[in-house]
N, C-alpha and C positions, 0 to 999 in steps of 0.2 A: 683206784688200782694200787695193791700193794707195793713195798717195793722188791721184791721176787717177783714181782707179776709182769715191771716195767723191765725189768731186766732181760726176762723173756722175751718181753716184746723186742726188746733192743736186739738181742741176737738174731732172731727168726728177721727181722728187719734188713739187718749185713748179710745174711747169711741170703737170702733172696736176691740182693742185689749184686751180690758178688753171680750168680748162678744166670743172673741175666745181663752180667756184660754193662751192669749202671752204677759202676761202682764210682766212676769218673764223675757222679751228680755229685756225692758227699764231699769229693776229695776235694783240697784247697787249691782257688783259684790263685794264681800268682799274676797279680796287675802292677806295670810298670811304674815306677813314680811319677813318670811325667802324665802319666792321664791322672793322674791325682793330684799333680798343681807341686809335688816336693819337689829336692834339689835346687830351690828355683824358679821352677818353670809355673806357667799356670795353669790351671785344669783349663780341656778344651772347652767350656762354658764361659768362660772369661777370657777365651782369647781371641783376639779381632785378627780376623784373613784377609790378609791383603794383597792387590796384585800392582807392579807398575807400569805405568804408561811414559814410554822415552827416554829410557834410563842413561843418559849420557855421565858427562863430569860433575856435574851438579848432582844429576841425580844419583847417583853411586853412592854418595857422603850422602845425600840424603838415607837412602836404601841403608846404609850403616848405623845408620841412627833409628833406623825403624827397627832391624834386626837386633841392637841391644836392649831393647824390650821384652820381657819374660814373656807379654800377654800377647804379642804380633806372633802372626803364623804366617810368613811368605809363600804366595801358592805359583804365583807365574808373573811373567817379566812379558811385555808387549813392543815390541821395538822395531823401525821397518830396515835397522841394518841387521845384518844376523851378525855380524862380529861381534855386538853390542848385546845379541841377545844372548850367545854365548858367555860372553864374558859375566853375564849376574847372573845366568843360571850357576855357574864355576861358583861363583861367591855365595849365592842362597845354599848351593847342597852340601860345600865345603863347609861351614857355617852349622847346618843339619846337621850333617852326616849322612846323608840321603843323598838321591837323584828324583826326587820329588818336585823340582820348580819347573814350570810347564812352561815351553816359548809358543808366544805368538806373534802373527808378523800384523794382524788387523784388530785396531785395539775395541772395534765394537766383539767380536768375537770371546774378548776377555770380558768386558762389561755381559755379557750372554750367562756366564757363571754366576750362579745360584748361592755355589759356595762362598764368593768374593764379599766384605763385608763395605769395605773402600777401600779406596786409590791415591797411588802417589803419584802426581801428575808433574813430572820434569822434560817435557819435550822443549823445541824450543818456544820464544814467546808468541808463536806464527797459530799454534793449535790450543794453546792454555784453555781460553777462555769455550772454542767449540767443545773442546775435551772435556771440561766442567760442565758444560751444563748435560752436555748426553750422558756424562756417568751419572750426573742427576738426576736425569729421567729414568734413568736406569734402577735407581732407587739405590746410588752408590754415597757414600761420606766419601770426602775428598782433601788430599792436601797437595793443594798447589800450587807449584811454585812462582815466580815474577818475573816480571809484569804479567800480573794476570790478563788484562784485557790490551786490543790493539787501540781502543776509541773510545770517546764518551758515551758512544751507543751502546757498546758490548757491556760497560762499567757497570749501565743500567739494566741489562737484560739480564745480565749475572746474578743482581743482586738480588732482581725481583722473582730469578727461578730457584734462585736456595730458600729463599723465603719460602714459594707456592710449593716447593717442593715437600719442605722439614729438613732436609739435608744439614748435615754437617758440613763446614767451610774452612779451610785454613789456608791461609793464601801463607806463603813461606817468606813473610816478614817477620824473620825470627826474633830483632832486635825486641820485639813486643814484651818478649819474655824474657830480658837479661833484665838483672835486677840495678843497676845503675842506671840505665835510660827508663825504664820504667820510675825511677824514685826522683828522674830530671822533671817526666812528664806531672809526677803528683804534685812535685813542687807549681807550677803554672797551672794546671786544672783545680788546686786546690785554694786558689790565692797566695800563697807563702811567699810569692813572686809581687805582690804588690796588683794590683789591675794590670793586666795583662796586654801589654803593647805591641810588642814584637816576636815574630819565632821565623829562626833560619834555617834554612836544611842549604847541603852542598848537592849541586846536581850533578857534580863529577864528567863537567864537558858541556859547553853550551854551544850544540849545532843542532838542527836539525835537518834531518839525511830523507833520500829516497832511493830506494833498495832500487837496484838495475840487476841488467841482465850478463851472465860473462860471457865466453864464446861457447859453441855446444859441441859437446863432448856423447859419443857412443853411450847409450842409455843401459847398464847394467841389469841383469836379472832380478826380476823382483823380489826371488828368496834372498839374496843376496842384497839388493837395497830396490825399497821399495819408494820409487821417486814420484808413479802420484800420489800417494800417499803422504809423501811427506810433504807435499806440498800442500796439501789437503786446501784450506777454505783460502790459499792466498793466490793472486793470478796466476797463472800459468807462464810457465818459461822451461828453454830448453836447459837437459840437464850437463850440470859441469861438478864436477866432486868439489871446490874447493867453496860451492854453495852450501855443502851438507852440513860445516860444523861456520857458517857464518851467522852470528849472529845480529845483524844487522837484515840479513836478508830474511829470515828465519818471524821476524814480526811482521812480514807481506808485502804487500805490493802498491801499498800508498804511504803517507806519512808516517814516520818512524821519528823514536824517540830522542836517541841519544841518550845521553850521563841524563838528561831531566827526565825521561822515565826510567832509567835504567836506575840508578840510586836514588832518582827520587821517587820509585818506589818503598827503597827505606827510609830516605830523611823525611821526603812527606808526610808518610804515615806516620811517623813519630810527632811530625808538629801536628799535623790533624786528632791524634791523640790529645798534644796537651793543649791544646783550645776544645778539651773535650769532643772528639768525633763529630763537631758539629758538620752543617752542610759546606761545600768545598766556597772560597774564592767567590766575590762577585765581580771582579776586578784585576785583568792583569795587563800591565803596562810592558811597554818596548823593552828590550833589555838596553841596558844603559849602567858605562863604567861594570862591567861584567856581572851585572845584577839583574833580575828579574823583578820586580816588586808587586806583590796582590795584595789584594784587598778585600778581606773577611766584609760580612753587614753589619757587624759588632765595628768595626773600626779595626781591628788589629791588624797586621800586616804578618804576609809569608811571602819572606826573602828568598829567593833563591841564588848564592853568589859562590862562589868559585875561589876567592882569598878572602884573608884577615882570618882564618881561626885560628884558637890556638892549636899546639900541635898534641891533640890525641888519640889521634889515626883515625882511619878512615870513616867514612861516613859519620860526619861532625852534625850536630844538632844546637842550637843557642835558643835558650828563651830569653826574654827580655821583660819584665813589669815596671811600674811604678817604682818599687822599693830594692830591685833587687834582679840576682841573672841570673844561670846557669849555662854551663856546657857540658856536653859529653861528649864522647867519640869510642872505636873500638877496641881502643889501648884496655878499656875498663873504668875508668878513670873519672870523675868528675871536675871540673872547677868551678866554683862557685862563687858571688860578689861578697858573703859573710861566712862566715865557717859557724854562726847561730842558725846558716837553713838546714843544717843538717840535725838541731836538735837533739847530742846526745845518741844518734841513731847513727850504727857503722853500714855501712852499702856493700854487698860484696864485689869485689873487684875482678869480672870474670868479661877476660880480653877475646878476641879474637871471631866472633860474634858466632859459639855454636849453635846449632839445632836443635841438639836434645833436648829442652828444656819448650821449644815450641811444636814439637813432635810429642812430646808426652802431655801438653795442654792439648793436642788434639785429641789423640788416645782418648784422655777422659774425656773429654765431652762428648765423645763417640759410644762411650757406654752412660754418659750420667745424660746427654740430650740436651746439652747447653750450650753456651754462645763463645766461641773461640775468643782468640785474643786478636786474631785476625783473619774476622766474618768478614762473609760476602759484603756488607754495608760499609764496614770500615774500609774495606780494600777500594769498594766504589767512589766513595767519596776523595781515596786520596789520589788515586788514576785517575779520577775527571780532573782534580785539581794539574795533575804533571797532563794530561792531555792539553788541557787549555792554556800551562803556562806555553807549554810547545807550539801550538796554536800561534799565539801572540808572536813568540820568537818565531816560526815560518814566517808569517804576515807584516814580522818588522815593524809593529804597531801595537795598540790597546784594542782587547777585545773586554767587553764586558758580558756574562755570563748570567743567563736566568735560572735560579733553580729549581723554580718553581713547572715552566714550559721548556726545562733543560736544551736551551735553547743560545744561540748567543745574539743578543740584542739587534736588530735593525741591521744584521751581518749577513746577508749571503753568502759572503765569501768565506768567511769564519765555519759557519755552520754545514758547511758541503765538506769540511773535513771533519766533522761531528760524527762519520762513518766512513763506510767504504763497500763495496759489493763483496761477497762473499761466492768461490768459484761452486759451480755444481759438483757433486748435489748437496754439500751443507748447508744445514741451516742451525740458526740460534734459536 
């Protein structure tokens, strides 16, 4: 075709499509930058939708931490107060600039979305673990926060449905990713500590409690709060408001943690780390002189005490080797027995123990398909270990621990608190 020929063609072309009204096929489309990933933000292929389940004080600072992510799309809030569901839909569409965040009062209803990629799971520690594993079956990734489980049984059912599942895990022991406690734990996992003999965590209270009942109170509409619901798998009792934000009562209706699971869900975890995630305790003794004492199968000892650290705020961690200690806490801070374990290498010093940084390890793993900083397994192993220490402190005695028949040794008594029933109709 010449080019007088193509030029014809070119006019009779317009010249048609102006006459049929398609003139709109040629003309340029105008696409926002945010479906194309600029400003900032990232194209809708790269971004994970997420919805949450419980969203109280915790989880709000959590929800803020998801929300300062370019690649998170928050789609709906699941919560059984409506004040509360109010209150993050206010924060997701203010945030947008939309009224796009969807409330729901029943959080299977939210796992039912197709759109939903995972879950921020902050109710209290009463539903954690039923909530995991049904978003699991749900074919949901999960980040949830602690204590994840009530017992040594949940610890293990957890672990073994993120696994059967493929699911992604993150239990909201953030310290995992602050770069000071993580370069405490390299130091003892790595040797630099000398043969490795001791690691202490603080449990932040040493009682062990049993949630009771208060007087009963006129039972509220269900849009308004929805009480069995929130009662969900824990015994039934009659309802009183000042139950709703307790959280003592809020982990059920048999043995509860205290400061030994409640922080030491993060000092735990941190010493289960630097004895590298091995399996938990075979051994934990009476408490005595405000100390717990266990006993790894290696020989090493996990202290659980209450004084003697130094002061670098809260939740303190200490290893102990042959050669050599360290300590951390959440000033940021290390101290160490030589200023040669740190080798020329600076730690950054970031206090106050945020999220982001365990929130964007989740993120990824959720698009790359890898193992969090704190999986379902890590989380198991170190709630069986604060289970058992607690264990021992109810019992006022030594229980010895199988981990093989996860079991506790020649114990009936021990072992009948290894769980608890679960109210209709949940199940693990």
């Amino acid at each position: 075709m010449s080019q007088k020929q193509r030029q014809l063609h070119r006019r009779r072309f317009l010249q048609t499509a102006v006459a049929t009204g398609s003139a709109a096929a040629i003309a340029p489309t105008i696409i926002p930058g945010s479906a194309l990933g600029l400003n900032g933000t990232a194209a809708p292929s790269e971004r994970i939708v997420v919805g949450g389940i419980g969203i109280g004080n915790r989880g709000t600072y959590d929800l803020g931490c998801f929300l300062d992510q370019s690649d998170v799309q928050f789609v709906a809030v699941c919560d059984i107060k409506e004040k509360r569901r109010q209150a993050v839909k206010k924060i997701v569409d203010t945030k947008y600039g939309t009224e796009g965040c969807d409330m729901i009062r029943d959080f299977r209803d939210l796992l039912d979305r197709q759109d939903i990629d995972a879950v921020l799971i902050a109710t209290g520690p009463n539903w954690h673990a039923t909530a995991a594993m049904t978003a699991a079956k749900a074919g949901k990734d999960m980040y949830c926060e602690k204590p994840v489980t009530k017992n040594i049984a949940q610890s293990l059912i957890l672990a073994e449905t993120m696994r059967r599942t493929a699911r992604v895990f993150q239990a909201g022991t953030q310290r995992r990713n602050l770069p000071h406690f993580a370069f405490a734990c390299e130091l003892a996992r790595t040797g630099k500590l000398g043969k490795l003999k001791r690691v202490y965590a603080h449990p932040a209270g040493m009682q062990a409690m049993m949630s009771g009942w208060l007087p009963a109170q006129p039972e509220p509409d269900k849009d308004v709060v929805d009480w069995d619901m929130y009662l969900g798998p824990a015994a039934w009792r009659p309802f009183n408001a000042k139950l709703l934000d307790g959280f003592n009562f809020e982990k059920g209706g048999g043995l509860v943690g205290g400061g030994v699971l409640e922080w030491g869900s993060h000092c735990v975890d941190l010493c289960q780390w630097a004895v590298d995630d091995c399996l938990p305790p075979v051994e934990y003794n009476a408490p005595a002189d405000g100390e717990i004492v266990a006993r790894y199968e290696n020989g090493v000892e996990l202290i659980f005490r209450e004084k003697g650290w130094i002061p670098l705020g809260s939740c303190p961690v200490r290893f102990e080797g042959e050669t050599g200690w360290v300590e951390a806490g959440d000033s940021g801070k290390l101290v160490l027995s030589s200023p040669a374990l740190l080798a020329g290498r600076t730690v950054a010093e970031i206090g106050g123990y945020p999220a982001t940084f365990h929130v964007r390890d989740f993120l990824d793993c959720v698009k790359s398909r890898g193992q969090t900083k704190g999986n379902a397994d890590a989380a198991c192993n170190a709630h069986i270990a604060c289970h058992a220490a607690n264990i021992a402190l109810h019992l006022n005695r030594q229980v010895k621990y199988d981990n093989v028949n996860h079991t506790f040794i020649d114990d009936e008594e021990a072992n009948r608190l290894r769980s608890e029933a679960l109210r209709e109709p949940w199940r693990l």
